[in-house]
KOLBAVEX-129714 format. One record per residue (C-alpha): chain; x, y, z; residue in three letters; residue number from 0. Coordinates in Angstrom, 3 decimals. Layout:
N
R  ch         X         Y         Z   aa    i
R   A         X         Y         Z  ALA  NUM
...
This chain:
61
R  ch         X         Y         Z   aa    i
R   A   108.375   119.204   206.821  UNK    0
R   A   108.215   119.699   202.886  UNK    1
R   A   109.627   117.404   200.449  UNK    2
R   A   113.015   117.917   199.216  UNK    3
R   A   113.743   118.727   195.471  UNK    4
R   A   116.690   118.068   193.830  UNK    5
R   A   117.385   121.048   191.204  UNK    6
R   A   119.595   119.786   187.589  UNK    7
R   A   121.352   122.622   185.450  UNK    8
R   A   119.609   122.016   181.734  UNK    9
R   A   122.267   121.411   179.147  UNK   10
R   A   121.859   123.841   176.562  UNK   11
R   A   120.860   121.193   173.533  UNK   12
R   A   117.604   120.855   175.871  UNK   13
R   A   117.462   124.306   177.048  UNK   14
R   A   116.732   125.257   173.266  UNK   15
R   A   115.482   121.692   171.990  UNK   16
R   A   113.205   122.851   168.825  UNK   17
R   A   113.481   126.590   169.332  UNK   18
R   A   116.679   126.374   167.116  UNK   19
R   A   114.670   125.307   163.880  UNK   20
R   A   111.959   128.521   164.028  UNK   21
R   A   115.127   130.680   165.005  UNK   22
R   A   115.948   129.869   161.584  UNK   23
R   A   112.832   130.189   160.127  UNK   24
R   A   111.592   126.748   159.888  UNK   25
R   A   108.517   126.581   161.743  UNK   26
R   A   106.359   123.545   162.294  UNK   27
R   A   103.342   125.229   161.259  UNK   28
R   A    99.089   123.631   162.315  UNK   29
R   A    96.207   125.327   162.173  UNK   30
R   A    94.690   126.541   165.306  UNK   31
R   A    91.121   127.704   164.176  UNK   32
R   A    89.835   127.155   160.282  UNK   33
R   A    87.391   129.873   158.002  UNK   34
R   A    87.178   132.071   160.547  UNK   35
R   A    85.837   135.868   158.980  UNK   36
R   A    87.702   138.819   159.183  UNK   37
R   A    85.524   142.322   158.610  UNK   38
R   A    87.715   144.525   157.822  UNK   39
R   A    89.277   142.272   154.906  UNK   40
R   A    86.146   140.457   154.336  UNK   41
R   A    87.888   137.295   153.844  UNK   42
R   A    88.107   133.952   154.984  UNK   43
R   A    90.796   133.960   157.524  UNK   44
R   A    93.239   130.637   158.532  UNK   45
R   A    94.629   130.728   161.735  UNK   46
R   A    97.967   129.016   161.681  UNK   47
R   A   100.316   128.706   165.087  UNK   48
R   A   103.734   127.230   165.465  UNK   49
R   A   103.628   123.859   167.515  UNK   50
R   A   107.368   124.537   168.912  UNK   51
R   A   107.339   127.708   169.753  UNK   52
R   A   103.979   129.056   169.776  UNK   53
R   A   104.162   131.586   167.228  UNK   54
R   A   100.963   132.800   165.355  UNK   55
R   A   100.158   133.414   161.599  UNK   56
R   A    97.350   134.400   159.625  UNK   57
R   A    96.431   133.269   155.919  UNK   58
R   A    93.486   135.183   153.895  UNK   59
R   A    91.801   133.181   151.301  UNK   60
């Protein structure tokens, strides 16, 4: 026989914990990969993604 488990209803504060803040535009920004080179720009390119949500952002320099 399989284990039994027990399944708890989030509350909606931790349904959405962090997702709240980037909803409103305040993202919690690090940078995934550093000087990377983009050809058709023929820049430097910083690689920035969102460490609540996941979103992604790019920078030339």
């Amino acid at each position: 026989m399989g284990d039994v488990v027990k399944f708890r209803k989030q509350k909606p504060s931790e349904k959405h914990k962090g997702k709240t803040l980037c909803k409103s535009g305040f993202h919690k920004w690090i940078i995934e990969q550093e000087k990377q080179f983009d050809v058709k720009q023929g820049k430097l390119v910083t690689v920035y993604q969102c460490q609540r949500c996941g979103e992604k952002k790019t920078e030339a320099r």
